[in-house]
C-alpha positions in Angstrom: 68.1 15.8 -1.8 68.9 16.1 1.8 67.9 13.6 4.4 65.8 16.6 6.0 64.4 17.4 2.8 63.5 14.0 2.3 62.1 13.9 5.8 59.9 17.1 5.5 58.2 15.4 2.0 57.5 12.2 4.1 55.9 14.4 6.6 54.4 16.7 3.9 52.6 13.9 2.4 48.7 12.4 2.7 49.0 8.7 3.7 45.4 7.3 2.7 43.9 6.6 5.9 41.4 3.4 5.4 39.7 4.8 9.0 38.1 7.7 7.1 36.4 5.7 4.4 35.4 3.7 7.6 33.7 6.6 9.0 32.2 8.0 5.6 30.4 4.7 5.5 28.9 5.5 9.0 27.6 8.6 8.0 26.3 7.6 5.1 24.4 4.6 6.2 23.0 7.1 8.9 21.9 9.6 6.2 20.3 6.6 4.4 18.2 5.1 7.4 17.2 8.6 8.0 16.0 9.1 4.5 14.2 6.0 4.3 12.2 6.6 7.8 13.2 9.2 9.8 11.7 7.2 12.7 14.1 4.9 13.1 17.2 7.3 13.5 16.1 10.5 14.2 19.4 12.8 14.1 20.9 10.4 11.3 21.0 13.9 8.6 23.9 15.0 10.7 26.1 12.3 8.8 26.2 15.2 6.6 27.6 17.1 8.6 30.4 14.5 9.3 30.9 14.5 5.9 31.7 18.2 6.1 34.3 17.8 8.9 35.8 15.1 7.0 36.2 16.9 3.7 37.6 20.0 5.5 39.9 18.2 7.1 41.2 16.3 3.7 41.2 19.1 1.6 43.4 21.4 4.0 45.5 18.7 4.4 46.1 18.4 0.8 46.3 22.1 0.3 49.0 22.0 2.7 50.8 19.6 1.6 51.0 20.7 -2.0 52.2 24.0 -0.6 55.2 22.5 1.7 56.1 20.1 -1.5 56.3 22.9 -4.2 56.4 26.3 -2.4 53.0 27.0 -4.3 49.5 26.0 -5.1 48.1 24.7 -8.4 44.4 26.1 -8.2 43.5 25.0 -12.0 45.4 21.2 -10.6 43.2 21.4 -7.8 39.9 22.0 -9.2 40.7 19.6 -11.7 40.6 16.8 -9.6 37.6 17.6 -7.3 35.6 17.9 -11.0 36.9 14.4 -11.9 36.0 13.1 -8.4 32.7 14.5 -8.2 30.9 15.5 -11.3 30.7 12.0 -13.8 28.5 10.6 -10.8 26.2 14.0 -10.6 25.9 13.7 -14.3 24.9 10.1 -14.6 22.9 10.5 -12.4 20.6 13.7 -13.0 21.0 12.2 -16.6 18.7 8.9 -15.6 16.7 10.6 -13.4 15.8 12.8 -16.2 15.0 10.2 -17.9 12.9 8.4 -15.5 11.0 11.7 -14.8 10.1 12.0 -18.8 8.8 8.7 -19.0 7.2 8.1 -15.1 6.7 11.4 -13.7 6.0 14.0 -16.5 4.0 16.3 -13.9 7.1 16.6 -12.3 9.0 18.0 -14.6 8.8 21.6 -15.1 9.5 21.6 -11.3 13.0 18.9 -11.6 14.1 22.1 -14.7 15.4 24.2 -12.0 16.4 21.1 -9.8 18.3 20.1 -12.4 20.1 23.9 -13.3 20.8 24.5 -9.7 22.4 21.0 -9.2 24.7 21.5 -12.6 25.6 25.0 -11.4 26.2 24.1 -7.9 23.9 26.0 -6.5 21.5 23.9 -5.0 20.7 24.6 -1.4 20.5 28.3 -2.0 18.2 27.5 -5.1 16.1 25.5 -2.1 16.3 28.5 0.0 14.9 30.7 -2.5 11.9 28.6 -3.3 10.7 27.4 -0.1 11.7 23.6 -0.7 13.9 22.9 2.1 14.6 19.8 3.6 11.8 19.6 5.7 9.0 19.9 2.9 7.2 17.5 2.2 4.6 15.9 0.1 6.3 16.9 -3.3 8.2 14.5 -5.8 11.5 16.1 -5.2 14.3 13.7 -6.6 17.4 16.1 -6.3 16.7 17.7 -3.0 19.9 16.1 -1.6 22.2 17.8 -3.9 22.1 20.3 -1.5 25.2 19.4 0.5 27.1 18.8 -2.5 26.5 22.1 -3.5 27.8 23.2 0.1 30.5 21.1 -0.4 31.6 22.3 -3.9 31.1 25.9 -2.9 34.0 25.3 -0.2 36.3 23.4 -2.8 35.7 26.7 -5.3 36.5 28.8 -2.0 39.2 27.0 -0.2 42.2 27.3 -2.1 41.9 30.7 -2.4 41.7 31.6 1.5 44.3 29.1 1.8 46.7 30.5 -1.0 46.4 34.1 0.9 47.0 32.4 4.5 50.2 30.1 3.1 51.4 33.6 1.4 52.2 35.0 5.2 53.9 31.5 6.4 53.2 28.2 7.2 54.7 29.0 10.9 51.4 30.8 11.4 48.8 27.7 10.8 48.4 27.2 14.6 47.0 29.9 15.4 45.2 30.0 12.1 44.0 26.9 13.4 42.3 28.6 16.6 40.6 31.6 14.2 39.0 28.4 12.1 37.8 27.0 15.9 36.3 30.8 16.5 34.8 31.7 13.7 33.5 28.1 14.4 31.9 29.0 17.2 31.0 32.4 16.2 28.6 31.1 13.5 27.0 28.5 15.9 26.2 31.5 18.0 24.6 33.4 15.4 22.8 30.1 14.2 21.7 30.1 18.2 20.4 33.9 17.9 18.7 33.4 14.5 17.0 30.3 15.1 12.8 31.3 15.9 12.0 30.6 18.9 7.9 30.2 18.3 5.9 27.9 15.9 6.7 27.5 12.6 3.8 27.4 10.0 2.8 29.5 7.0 4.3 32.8 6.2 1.0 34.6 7.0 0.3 32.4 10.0 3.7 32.4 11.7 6.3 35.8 10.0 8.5 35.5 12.9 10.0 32.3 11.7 10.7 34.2 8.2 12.7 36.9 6.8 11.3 39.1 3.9 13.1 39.3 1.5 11.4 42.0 -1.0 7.5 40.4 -1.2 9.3 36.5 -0.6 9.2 34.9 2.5 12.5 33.4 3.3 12.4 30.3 6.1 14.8 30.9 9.0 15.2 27.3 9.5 16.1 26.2 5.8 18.4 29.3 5.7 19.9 28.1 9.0 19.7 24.4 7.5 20.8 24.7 4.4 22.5 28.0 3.6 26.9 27.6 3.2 27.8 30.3 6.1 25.7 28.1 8.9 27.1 25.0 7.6 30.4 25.9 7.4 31.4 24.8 10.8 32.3 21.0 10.2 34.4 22.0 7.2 35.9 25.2 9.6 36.5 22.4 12.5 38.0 20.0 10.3 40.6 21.9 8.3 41.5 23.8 11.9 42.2 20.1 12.7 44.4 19.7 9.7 46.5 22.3 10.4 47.8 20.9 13.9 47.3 17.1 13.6 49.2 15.7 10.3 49.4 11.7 10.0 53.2 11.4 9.4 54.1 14.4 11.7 52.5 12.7 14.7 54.6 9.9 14.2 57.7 11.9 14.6 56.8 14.6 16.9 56.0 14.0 20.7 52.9 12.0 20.2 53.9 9.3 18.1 53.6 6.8 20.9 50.3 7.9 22.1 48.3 6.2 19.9 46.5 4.2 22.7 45.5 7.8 24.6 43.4 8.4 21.2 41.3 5.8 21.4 39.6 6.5 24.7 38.8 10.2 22.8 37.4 8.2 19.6 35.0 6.7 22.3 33.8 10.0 23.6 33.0 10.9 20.1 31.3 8.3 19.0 29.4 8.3 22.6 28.7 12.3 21.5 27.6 11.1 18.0 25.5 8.5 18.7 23.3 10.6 21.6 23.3 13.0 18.9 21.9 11.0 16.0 19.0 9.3 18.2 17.8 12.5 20.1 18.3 15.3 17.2 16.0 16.3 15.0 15.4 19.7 12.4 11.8 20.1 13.4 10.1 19.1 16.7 6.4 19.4 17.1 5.2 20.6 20.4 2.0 20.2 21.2 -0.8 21.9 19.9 1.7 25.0 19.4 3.3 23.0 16.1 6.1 22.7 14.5 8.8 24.1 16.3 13.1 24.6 15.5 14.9 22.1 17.2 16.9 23.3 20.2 19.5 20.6 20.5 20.4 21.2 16.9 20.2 25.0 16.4 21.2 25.9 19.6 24.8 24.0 19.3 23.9 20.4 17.8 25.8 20.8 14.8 28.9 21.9 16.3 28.8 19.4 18.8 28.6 17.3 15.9 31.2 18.8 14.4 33.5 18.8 17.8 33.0 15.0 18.2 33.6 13.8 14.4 37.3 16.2 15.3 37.8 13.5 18.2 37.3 10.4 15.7 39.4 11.7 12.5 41.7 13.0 15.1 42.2 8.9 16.0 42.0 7.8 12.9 45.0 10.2 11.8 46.8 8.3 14.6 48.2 5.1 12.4 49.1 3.5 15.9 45.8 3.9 17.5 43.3 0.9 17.4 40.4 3.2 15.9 41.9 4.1 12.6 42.1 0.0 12.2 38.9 -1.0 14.0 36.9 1.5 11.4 39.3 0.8 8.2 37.9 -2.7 8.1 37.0 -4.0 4.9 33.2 -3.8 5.0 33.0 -0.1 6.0 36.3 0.6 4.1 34.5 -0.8 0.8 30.8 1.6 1.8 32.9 4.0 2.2 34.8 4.1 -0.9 31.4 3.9 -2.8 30.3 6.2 -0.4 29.5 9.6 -2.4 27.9 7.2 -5.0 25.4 5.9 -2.5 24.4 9.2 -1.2 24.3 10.5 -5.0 21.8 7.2 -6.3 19.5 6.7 -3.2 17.8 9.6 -2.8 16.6 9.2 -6.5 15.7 5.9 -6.1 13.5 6.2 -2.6 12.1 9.2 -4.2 10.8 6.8 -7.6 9.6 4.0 -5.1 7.7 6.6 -3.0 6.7 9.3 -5.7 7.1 12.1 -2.5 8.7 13.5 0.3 7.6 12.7 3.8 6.7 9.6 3.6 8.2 6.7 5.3 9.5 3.4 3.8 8.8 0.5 5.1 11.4 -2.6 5.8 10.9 -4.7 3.1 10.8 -1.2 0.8 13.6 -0.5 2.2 15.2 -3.2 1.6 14.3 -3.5 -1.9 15.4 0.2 -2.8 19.1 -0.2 -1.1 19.3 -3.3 -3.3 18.3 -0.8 -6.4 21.0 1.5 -5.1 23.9 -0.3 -4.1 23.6 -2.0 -7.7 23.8 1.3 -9.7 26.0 2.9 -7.3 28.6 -0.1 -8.0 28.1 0.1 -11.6 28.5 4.4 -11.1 31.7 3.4 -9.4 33.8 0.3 -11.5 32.6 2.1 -15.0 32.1 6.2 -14.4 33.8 6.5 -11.6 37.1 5.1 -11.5 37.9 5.3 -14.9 37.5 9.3 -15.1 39.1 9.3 -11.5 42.6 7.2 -12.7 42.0 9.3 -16.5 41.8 5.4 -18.4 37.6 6.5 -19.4 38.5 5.7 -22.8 40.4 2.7 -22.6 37.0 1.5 -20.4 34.4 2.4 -22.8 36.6 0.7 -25.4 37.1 -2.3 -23.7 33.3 -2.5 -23.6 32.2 -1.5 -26.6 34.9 -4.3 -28.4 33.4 -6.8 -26.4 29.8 -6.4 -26.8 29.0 -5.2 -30.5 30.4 -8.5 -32.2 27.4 -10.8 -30.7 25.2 -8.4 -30.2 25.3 -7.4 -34.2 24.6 -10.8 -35.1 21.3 -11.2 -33.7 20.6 -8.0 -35.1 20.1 -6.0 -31.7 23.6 -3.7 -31.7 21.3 -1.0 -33.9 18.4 -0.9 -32.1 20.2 -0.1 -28.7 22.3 2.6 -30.8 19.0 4.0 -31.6 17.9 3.7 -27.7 20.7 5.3 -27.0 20.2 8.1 -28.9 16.5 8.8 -28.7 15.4 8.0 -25.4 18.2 10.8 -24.1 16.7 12.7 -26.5 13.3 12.8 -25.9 13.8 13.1 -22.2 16.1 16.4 -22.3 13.5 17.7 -25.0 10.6 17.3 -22.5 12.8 18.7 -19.5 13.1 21.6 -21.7 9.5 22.3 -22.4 8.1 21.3 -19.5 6.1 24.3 -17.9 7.7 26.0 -15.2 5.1 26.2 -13.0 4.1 24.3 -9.9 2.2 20.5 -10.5 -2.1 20.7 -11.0 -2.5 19.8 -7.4 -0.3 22.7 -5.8 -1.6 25.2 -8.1 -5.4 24.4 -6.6 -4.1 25.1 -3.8 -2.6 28.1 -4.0 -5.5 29.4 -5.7 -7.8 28.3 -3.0 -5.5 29.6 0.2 -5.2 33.0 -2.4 -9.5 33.4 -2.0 -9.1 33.5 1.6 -6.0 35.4 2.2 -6.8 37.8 -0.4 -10.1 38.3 1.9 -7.6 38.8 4.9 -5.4 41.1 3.1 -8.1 43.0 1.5 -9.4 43.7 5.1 -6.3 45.2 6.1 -5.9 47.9 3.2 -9.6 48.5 2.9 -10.1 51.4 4.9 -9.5 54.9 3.4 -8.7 58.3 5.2 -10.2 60.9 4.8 -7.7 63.2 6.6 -10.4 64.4 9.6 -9.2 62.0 11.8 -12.2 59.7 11.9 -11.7 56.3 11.8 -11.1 55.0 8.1 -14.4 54.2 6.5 -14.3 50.7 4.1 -16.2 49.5 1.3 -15.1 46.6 1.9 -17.8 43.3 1.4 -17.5 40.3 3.0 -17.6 37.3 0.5 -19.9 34.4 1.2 -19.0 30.5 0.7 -21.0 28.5 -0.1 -18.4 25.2 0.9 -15.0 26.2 2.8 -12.8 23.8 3.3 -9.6 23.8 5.9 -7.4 20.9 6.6 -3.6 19.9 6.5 -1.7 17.8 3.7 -4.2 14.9 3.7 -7.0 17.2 2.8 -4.5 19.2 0.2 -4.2 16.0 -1.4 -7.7 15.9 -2.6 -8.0 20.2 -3.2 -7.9 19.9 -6.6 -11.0 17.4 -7.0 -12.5 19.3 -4.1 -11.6 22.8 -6.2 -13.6 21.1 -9.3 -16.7 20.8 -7.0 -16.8 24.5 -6.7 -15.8 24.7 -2.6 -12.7 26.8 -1.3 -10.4 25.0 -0.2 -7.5 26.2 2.3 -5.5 23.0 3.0 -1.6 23.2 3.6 1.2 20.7 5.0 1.9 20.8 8.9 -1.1 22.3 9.8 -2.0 22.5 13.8 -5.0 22.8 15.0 -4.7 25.6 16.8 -3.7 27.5 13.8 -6.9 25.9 12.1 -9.2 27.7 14.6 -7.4 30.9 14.8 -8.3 31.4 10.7 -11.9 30.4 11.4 -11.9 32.7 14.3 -10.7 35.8 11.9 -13.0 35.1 9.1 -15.9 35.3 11.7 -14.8 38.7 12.5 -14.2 39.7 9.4 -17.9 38.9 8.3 -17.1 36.2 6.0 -20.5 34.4 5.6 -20.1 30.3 5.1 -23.1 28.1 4.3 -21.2 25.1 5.0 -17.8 24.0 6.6 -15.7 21.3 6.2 -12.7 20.6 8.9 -10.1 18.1 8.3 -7.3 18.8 11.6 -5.4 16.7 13.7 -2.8 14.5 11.4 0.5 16.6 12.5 -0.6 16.9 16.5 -2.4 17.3 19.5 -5.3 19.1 19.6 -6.8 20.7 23.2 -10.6 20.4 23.7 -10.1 24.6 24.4 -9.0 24.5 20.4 -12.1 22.6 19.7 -14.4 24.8 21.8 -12.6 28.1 20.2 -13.5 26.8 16.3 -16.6 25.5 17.0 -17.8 28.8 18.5 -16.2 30.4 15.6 -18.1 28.2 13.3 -21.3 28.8 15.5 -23.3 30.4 12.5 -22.7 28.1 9.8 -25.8 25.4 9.7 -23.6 22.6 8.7 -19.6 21.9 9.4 -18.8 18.4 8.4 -15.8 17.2 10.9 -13.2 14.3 9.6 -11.3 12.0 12.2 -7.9 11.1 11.2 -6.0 7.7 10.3 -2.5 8.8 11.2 -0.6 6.4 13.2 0.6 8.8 16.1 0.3 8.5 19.7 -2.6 11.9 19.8 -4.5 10.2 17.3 -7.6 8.3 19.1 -7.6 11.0 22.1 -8.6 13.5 18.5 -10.9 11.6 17.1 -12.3 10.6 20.9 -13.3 14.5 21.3 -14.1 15.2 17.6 -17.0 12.3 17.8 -18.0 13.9 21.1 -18.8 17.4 19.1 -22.1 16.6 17.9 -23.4 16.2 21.5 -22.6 19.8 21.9 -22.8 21.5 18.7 -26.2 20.6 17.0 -24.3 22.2 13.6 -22.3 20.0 13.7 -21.6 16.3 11.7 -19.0 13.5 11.9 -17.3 12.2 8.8 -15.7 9.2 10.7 -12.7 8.8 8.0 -10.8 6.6 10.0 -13.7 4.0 9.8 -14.9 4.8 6.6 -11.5 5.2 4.5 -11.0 1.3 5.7 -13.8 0.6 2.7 -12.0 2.6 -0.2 -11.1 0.0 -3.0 -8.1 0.7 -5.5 -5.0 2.8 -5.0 -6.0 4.6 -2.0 -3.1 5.8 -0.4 0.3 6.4 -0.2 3.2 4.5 1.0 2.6 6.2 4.1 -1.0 5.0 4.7 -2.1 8.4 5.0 -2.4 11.1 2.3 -4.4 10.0 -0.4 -3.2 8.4 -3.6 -5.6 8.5 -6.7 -8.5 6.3 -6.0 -8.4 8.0 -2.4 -8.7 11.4 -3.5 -12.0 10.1 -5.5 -13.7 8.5 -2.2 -12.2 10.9 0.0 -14.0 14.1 -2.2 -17.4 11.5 -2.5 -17.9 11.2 1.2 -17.7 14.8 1.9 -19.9 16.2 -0.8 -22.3 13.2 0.9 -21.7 14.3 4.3 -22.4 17.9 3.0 -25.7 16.9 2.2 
């Protein structure tokens, strides 16, 4: 071999870069604190989105590599070793969480079925798309909703080599300006992410279709598209393997820059300036007022490029072996996270999801605390005996080394067949029960949806009823207004309670993120509509603001009926007390009207009350909370 030849294999090659696992371990203890209480670090989900930059930046760098050592490209080599890196983790651990869910949460799953299909296939985050449980949902026990940046991620790695193949084909000469169609298209898709994004309130299909596409008769969120759809998110990995192709470790240390190492580091600091503005004032969903839940701007309208753009600044330091960065971030505390760190982001969404039993609901510190011990403990044991041994191909040497050890001892007191049997039938049973678990939605969701169907059927029957008689009159209708004898509206504190409230014979219409506003406007259409209610029952004000104009508008809409009951709220937030301040005022106005003081009265409910976040109701709470309305009803 040539001393050139030799040279160009040096540069060819992928020095591990300690700096990298140092910023994986940043983003994934930013992910984590997110997870656990999105209070405390807002914008801390885009340490996905680092990840992305990160893995497109490795895995063009490899491709590349391979191609300039051997003059081709092993795709069967290459998917070989992203399936040994990434899947004996995701098996273990939608294997225990099967499990778990057979023995702890058997309501769950006919739901975790298709969880479980789209994570095995890969497919996750469209399969969230599809079914309306994005990222922002909440109140549902959802243990594998996180899989949906692997699947992102995985989609890319089936993807890659193939656009890369075809690009290497027409000469490696070409790759810079390869480099600046990756940093367009980039910026194309942000654009169109900027064009998409709804611009108005973002509720209920029926209450808000601007923020959805149809899709045949399904309603398709814009935002968890946006979010979570491979296109949008695929400018980190587009940033990060444009990166690749112009900033190579051991080619910067023998092309001009190789003694600038020291300029990097002042970039590194923009970055991580950029980051951490970004990960404290970035969120997916802000709520506005009494208008609701609105797309974020910062995030949608540029946020995850920017993101993107300043995680380019820090890798492009840490590829820099004589800058200060790569060694300040390679240190062995975040190098060892972030070793371990696709491990912790696999285990802990599980495990915060089995301490809190559903989305959207904060942990506290010392939960916290306790469920990162949890994790860290099985992600260590993922990592020394799944992990690694499948990664360096010596899986069987490890499992024999462990079974020699242990059966010896164990068979003398008699145990070693018991755990065989364990072994073999709790699996067992749990995969059998996945498998026949219904596929439909858990008792409390399907009260609801056949309560909100009474009411928008009435809307939507409205709408076709009138028939034509081709004179050009106006349509005539035989349409019939129903009468209810109890209707019930309220957000995801009431929904909490619809089915016990369903079992008592009233309609309820209770979803998640419910404004207000919205609130009135549906009391304001069944009031035109001719809808006849004997008695009300309003439950508003948990997810915002609400204007003494809103109040005015849904009492006069609710003018007619002799008796609305009216709940205060017990949410911790900021437009809490000036609520209930104006909704104990209402009786002094509206004779019709009565005050179920809940945040008083809920302080006297004995048992298992409420949830982890103090709020939505937990068994015992749906019992009292269902008791004092029917008493308040009268």
């Amino acid at each position: 071999m040539t001393a050139s030849g030799s040279r160009s294999q040096q540069i060819s090659r992928v020095p591990y870069l300690p700096g990298l696992d140092g910023l994986r371990a940043l983003a994934v203890l930013a992910v984590i604190v997110y997870h656990a209480n999105s209070d405390w670090l807002p914008g801390g989900f885009l340490g996905v989105e680092v990840f992305f930059v990160i893995s497109g930046y490795l895995i063009t760098l490899l491709i590349v590599a391979e191609h300039e050592r051997t003059d081709s490209l092993s795709l069967r080599g290459f998917w070989a070793r992203r399936a040994r890196r990434l899947l004996p983790a995701l098996v273990v651990m939608m294997f225990l969480l099967v499990v778990w869910t057979a023995f702890f949460e058997r309501d769950a799953l006919g739901a975790l079925r298709g969880d479980v299909v789209a994570g095995a296939l890969y497919g996750s985050n469209w399969f969230q798309v599809w079914i309306g449980a994005g990222y922002t949902a909440v109140n549902d026990f959802a243990p594998l909703r996180h899989l949906w940046s692997l699947a992102v991620e995985e989609q890319f790695y089936l993807l890659w080599p193939l656009v890369m193949a075809a690009i290497l084909r027409r000469g490696r000469d070409r790759l810079p300006r390869v480099a600046l169609w990756f940093v367009g298209v980039a910026i194309f898709v942000s654009l169109l992410i900027a064009v998409l994004t709804p611009r108005g309130p973002i509720g209920l299909c029926s209450e808000t279709p601007d923020a959805y596409w149809m899709l045949g008769d399904r309603c398709i969120s814009k935002v968890d598209a946006l979010y979570l759809s491979t296109p949008s998110r695929s400018t980190g990995l587009l940033l990060g393997a444009a990166l690749a192709l112009v900033w190579r470790p051991f080619a910067l240390l023998r092309g001009p820059m190789r003694n600038k190492g020291k300029l990097m580091d002042p970039i590194a600091i923009l970055g991580f300036v950029g980051l951490g503005l970004l990960v404290t004032r970035t969120h997916i969903l802000t709520l506005r007022g009494e208008d609701g839940l609105h797309a974020d701007r910062l995030l949608f309208y540029g946020g995850l490029f920017l993101t993107g753009l300043f995680t380019v600044m820090l890798i492009s330091a840490v590829a820099h072996q004589r800058a200060f960065t790569g060694r300040a971030l390679g240190n062995p505390v975040l190098r060892v996270i972030g070793e371990r760190s696709y491990g912790l982001y696999l285990y802990h969404w599980p495990v915060f999801q089995a301490l809190r039993h559903e989305t959207g609901v904060h942990l506290k510190v010392h939960e916290f605390v306790g469920a990162l011990a949890v994790t860290v403990f099985i992600t260590e044991v993922s990592y020394r005996v799944i992990e690694l041994p499948i990664r360096e191909r010596r899986f069987r040497e490890s499992i024999a080394s462990l079974l020699e050890s242990g059966p010896g001892s164990l068979r003398r007191r008699g145990a070693f067949g018991a755990i065989v049997v364990a072994a073999v039938a709790i699996p067992a049973v749990s995969v059998l029960s996945l498998a026949v678990a219904d596929l439909k939605p858990n008792d409390v969701r399907a009260s609801l949806d056949q309560a909100a169907g009474s009411v928008t059927d009435v809307l939507e029957e409205v709408g076709g009823a009138g028939t034509d008689d081709g004179s050009g009159n106006a349509p005539t209708t035989s349409f019939v207004p129903p009468r209810y004898e109890v209707f019930a509206l309220g957000d995801s504190v009431m929904k909490g309670a619809a089915r016990a409230m369903a079992d008592e014979g009233w309609v309820v219409d209770a979803i998640e993120d419910r404004q207000g506003k919205i609130g009135a406007e549906i009391f304001v259409q069944l009031n035109e509509l001719g809808v006849t209610i004997d008695k009300a029952v309003v439950h508003l004000g948990t997810n915002g603001p609400i204007s003494q104009k809103t109040f005015d508008v849904l009492m006069d809409a609710v003018a007619d009926v002799p008796r609305v009951v009216v709940l205060t709220t017990r949410v911790d937030r900021g437009w809490t007390n000036a609520n209930n301040t104006k909704i104990r005022a209402l009786p002094d106005t509206y004779p019709n009207v009565v005050v179920l003081d809940w945040q008083l009265v809920s302080e006297l409910c004995q048992g298992d009350c409420f949830a982890g976040d103090g709020v939505h109701l937990d068994r015992d709470g749906v019992t009292y909370y269902t008791e004092q309305i029917r008493q308040a009803l009268g």
